[in-house]
C-alpha positions in Angstrom: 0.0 0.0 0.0 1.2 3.6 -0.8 1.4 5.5 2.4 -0.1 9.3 1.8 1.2 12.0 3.9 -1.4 13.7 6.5 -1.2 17.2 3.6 -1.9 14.3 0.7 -4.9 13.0 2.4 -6.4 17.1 2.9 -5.7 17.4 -0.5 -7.2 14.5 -2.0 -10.1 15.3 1.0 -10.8 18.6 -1.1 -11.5 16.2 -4.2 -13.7 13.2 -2.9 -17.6 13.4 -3.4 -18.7 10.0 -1.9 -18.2 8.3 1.5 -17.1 5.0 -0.1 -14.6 4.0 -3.1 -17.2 2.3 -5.2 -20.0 5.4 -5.6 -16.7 7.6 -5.8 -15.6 5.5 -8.6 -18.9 4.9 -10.5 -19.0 8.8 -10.9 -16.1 9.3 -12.1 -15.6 13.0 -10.9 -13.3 13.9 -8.5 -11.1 17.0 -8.7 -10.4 20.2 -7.1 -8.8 23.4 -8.5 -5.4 24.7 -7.4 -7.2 27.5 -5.5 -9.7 25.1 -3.7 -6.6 23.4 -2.8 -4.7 26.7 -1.5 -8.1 27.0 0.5 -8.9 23.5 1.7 -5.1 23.7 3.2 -4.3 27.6 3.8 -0.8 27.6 1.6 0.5 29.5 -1.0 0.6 28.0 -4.6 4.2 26.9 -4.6 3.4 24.7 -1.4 0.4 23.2 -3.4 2.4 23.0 -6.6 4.8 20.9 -4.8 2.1 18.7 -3.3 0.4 18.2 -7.0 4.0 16.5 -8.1 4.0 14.5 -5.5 0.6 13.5 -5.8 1.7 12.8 -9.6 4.9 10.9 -8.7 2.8 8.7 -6.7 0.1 7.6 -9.1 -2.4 9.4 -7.2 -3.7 12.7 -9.0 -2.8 14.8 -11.8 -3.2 18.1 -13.1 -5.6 18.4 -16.1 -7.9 21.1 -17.9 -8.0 24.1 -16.1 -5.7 23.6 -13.1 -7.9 21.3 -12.1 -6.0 18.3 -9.9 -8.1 15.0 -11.0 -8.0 11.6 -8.8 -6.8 8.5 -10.7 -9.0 5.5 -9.9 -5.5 4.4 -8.5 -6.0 7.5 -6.2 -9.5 6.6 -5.0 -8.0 3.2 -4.1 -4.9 4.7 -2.4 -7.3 7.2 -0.3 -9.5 5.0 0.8 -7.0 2.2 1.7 -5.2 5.1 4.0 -8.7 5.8 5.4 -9.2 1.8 6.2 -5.7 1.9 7.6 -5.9 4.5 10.0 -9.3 4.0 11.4 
């Protein structure tokens, strides 16, 4: 399993629509913008910049259309594993 950090989770947090993996992944829509994100976790857009590549490295998210930072069905599984994990 792919550990997130605690600043990975918010992030991804700022994205998710559904309690569970499997309504989150029959929509298919899960993304934030770069300023939700700045929002959701109070930091400047370098600090988010750097958390979108790491996101990216990971599998987990990526940036699309319009700054927008999508979840990879990877992703969904990743978050939800570290929410099984840690509860």
């Amino acid at each position: 399993m792919i550990k997130l950090t605690t600043n990975e989770m918010k992030a991804i947090e700022a994205t998710i629509n559904y309690d569970n993996r499997e309504e989150q992944k029959s929509d298919n829509f899960a993304n934030a913008t770069v300023q939700d994100l700045q929002k959701h976790l109070n930091w400047t857009p370098h600090q988010v910049a750097g958390l979108t590549g790491s996101l990216g490295e990971k599998g987990v998210a990526f940036i699309g259309e319009c700054d927008l930072l999508w979840l990879t069905n990877k992703g969904i599984d990743i978050y939800f594993d570290n929410l099984e994990a840690n509860s």
